[in-house]
N, C-alpha and C positions, 0 to 999 in steps of 0.2 A: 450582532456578529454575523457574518458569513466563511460560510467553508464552503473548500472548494476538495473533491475528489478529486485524487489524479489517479486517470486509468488508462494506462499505456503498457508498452511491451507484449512480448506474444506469453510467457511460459512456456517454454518449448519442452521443457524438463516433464511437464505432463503430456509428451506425447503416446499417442495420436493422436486424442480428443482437442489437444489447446495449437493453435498456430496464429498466423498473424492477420486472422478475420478472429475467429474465437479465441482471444485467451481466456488465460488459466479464471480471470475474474469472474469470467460467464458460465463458466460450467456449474450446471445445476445438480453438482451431486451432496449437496449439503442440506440436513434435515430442516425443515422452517416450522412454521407454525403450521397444527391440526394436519400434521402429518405430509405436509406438502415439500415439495424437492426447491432446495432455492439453490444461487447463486451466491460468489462472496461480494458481489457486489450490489445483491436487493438483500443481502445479511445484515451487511455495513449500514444498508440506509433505513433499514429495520431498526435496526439497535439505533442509530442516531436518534428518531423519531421518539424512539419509546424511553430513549434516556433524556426526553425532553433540551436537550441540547439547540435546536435550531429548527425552524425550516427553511432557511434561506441556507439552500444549498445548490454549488453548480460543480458539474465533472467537466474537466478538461480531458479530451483524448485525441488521437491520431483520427482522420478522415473515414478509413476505413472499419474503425468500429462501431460508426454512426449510428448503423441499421440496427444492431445488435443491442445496444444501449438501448436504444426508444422501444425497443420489443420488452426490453427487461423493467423497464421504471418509467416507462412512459412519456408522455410530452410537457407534463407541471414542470418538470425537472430541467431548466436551463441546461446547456452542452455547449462548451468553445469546443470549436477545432482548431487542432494545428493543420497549416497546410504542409507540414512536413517534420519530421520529430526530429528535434536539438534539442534533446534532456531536458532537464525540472527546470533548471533558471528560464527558459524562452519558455515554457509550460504557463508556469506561473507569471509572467512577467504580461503574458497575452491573455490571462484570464484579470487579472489585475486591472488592463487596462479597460476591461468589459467591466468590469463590474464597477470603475470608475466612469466610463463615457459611456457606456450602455444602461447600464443599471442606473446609475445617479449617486453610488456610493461616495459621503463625504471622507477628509484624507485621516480623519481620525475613526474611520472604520475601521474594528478588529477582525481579520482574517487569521482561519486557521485553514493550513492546508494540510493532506493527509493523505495516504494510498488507501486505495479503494477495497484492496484484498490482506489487507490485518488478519486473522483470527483471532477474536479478542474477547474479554466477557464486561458487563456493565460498568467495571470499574474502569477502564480504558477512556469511558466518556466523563466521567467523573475528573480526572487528571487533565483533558482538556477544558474542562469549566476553569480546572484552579490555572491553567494558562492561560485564558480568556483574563481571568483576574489580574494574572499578572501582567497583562498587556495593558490595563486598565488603570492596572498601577505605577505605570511608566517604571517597572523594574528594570527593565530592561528592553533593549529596541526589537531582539529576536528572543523567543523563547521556545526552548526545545521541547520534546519528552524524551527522556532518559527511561527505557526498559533495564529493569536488574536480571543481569544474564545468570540463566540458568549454567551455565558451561562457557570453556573459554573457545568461542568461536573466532575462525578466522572469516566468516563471510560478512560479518557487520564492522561499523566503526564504533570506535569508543570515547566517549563526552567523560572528559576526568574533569571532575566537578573541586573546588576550593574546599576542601575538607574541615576550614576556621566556620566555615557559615552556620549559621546559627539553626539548627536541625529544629527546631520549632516550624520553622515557615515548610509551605507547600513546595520549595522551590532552594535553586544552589545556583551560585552563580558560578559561570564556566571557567574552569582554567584553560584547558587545550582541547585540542580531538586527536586522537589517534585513528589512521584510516586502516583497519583490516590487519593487523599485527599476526606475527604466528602461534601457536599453538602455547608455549610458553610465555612469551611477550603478554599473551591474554591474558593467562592464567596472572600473571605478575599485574597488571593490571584491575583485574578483577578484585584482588587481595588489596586492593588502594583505592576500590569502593566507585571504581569506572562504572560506566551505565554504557548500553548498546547505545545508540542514534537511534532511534523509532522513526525518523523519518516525516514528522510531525514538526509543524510551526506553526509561529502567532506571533502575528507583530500588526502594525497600524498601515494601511492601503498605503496615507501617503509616503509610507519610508519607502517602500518598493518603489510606486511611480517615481522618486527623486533617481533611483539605482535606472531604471527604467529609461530613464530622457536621457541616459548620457550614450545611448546606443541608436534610441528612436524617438525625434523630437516631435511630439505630433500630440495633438489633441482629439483623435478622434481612433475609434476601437478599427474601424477598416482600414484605415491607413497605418495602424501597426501590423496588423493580418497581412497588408501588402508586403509589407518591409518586412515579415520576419526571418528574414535567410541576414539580415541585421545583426539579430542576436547570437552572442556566439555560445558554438554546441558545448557548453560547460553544466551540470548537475548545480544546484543551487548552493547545494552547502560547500562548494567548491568556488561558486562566483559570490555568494553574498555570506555565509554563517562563518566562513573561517575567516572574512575578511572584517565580520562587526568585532568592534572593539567592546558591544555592551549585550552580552550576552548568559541567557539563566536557562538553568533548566530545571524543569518539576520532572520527578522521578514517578515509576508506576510499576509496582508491583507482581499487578492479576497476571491473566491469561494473554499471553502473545506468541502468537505462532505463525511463521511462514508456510503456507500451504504450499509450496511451491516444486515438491515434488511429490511422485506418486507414496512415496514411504511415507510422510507426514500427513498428506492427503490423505490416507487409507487410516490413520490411526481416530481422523473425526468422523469417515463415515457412518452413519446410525446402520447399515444396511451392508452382508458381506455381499448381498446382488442387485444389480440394475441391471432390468432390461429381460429380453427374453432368454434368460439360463435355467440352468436345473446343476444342480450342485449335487453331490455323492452326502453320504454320511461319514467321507473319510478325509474329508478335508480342514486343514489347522487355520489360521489368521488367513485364510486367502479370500480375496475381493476379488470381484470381474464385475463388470460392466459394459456392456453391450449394445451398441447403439444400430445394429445392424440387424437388420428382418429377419434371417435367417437363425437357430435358436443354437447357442452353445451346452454343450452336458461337460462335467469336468469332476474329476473324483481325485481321491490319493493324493492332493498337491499339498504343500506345507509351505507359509510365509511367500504366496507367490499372487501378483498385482495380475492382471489380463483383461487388456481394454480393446475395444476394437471399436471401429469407425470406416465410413467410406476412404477415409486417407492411411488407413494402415491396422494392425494388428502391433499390438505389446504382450507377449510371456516371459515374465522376466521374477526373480526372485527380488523379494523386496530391497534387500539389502545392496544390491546392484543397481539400481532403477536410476540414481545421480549419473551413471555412465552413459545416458541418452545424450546429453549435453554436449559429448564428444562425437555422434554421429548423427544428429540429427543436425542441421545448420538454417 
């Protein structure tokens, strides 16, 4: 099998630290092994490794996180570029074609694709083995992962699975999706045993390259790279999952979390300091992080995030920290 990461987007919601040379993926405030500071994207290829999953792995990302990538995981590690970002369908559609005319992957290769900043624990890679399986199994042409929501969220989509299916197997085949419902809608949903979208697939190389030719007819990995302003800026499960008519998902239980703002992001760090601070004895859940030479002192504060960087300062109470999103652009 091959998986392919996908690492794009800035996270801007963790500003000041993440923008659109560092995202949120690289920032090294996550504890790793014998104490050492990682990233969620040398986490992810950590836990890959060590859940015995693969080593044939490649990350697809935007041009300009090149530099950053080969700093974090080195040169072993295969990397497409987009020459310009049109969401997950042209993502995957131009790693597909690498890894058929570059690599030499036959069309019954199982590809699993994935986002690169998951928060997950062992069991997450487990759930992808039993989709590897099912891909093996020809259960089905695409196959999901279905995360069971903790709360009824409006930020994810919902995979409402055929509830006759035989709860024995690792997997349900799909009835609909639901994209981002409201607060009710969820919850009513949830109660009829919907799964989030995890954002995770597995299907066989050649079903993609057939979806692939009918935008970009070409036999060769450069000559799609040339042509990709070809494909159009559509999300995958938007051009190719809501359009398959044969589709399963295997559901996953463990640990999944969006790190993707500073409130969620503060609840994994191992450490309430980074960097040169000194903290009071009178401080409640407050985190700082400091990436700047000169040293912070802070005492008295309760539930309050404080990050600083050459591109800016954040003091903000944790529970407010999502209202970046609306001033930072």
């Amino acid at each position: 099998m091959e998986l392919v990461l996908l690492s794009g987007g800035s996270g801007k919601r963790l500003w000041p630290l993440s923008n659109d040379i560092r995202s949120k993926q690289f920032l090294q405030l996550l504890g790793g092994n014998n104490d050492t500071m990682e990233s969620m994207l040398q986490r992810v290829i950590r836990q890959i490794h060590t859940s015995g999953l693969t080593n044939n792995i490649t990350i697809v990302t935007n041009e300009n996180q090149l530099k950053i990538i080969i700093s974090q995981v080195g040169n072993e590690i295969p990397i497409v570029t987009e020459p310009e970002r049109r969401d997950t369908f042209a993502a995957i559609a131009l790693t597909a074609s690498f890894l058929k005319f570059t690599k030499g992957c036959p069309d019954n290769e199982v590809i699993v694709v994935m986002p690169c900043d998951s928060y997950t624990d062992e069991g997450y890679f487990e759930a992808i083995k039993n989709m590897v399986e099912c891909v093996e199994k020809d259960i089905a042409d695409i196959i999901l992962m279905g995360i069971t929501p903790t709360y009824p969220s409006e930020k994810y989509g919902y995979i409402i699975p055929n509830i006759l299916d035989n709860n024995k197997n690792h997997y349900k085949t799909v009835n609909r999706f639901i994209e981002k419902p409201n607060t009710i809608e969820a919850q009513s949903l949830i109660d009829k045993k919907a799964l989030w979208n995890g954002g995770v697939f597995a299907f066989r190389l050649g079903y993609i390259m057939n979806i692939l030719q009918k935008y970009i007819s070409s036999n060769t990995f450069e000559e799609i790279r040339n042509k990709y302003t070809n494909f159009p800026k559509i999300s995958f499960d938007y051009e190719v999952v809501e359009k398959t008519q044969s589709v399963a998902v295997v559901p996953y239980t463990g640990l999944w979390k969006d790190l993707g703002t500073w409130n969620t992001l503060a609840e994994e760090l191992k450490k309430q300091t980074i960097g040169n601070v000194i903290m009071g004895n009178h401080c409640q859940n407050t985190h700082v992080i400091n990436e700047l030479h000169i040293p912070i002192y802070i005492d008295g504060l309760k539930d309050i995030i404080v990050a600083t960087c050459n591109e800016g300062i954040l003091i903000c109470d944790k529970k407010y920290t999502e209202n970046i999103k609306n001033i930072i652009l």
